[in-house]
C-alpha positions as CSV (number, residue, x, y, z in Angstrom):
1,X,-120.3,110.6,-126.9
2,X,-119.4,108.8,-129.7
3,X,-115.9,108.5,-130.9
4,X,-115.4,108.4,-134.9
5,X,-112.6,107.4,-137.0
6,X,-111.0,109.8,-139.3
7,X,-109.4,109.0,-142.6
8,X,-106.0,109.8,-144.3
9,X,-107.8,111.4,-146.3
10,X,-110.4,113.5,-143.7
11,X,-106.8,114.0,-141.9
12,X,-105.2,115.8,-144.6
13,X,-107.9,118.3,-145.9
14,X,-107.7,119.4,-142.6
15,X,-104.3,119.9,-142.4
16,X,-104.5,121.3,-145.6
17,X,-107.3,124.1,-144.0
18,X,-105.1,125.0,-141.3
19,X,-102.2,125.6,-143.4
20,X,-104.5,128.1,-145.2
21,X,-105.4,130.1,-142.2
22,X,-101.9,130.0,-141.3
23,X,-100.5,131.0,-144.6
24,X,-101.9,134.2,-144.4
25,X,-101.2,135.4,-140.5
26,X,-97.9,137.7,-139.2
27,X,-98.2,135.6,-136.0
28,X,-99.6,132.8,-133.7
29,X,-101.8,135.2,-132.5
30,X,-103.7,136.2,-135.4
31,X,-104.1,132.6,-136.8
32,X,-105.8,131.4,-133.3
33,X,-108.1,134.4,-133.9
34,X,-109.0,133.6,-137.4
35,X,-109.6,129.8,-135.6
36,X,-111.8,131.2,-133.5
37,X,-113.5,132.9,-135.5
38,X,-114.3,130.3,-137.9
39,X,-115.7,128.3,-135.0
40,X,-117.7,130.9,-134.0
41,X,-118.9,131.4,-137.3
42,X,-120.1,127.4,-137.5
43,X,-121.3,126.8,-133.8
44,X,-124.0,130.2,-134.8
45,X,-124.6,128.7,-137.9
46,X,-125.3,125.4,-136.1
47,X,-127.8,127.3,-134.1
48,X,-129.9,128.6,-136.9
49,X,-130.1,125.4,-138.7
């Protein structure tokens, strides 16, 4: 596996995603729903590609 370096700019659009997804959930529970979800969403993507 190899292990990649992230930017300070790769590091804040993704804190930047997550804060969207959390924005918009009642509680913890529904925002690590919505995370899985989008994961889901990627890794079949991934698959089709």
């Amino acid at each position: 596996m190899e292990v990649g370096f992230m930017t300070d700019r790769q590091y804040d659009g993704i804190l930047q995603m997550i804060e969207m997804i959390i924005d918009g959930c009642k509680d913890l529970n529904e925002a690590k729903r919505k995370i899985a979800e989008l994961r889901k969403d990627k890794n079949e993507k991934g698959k089709t590609e």
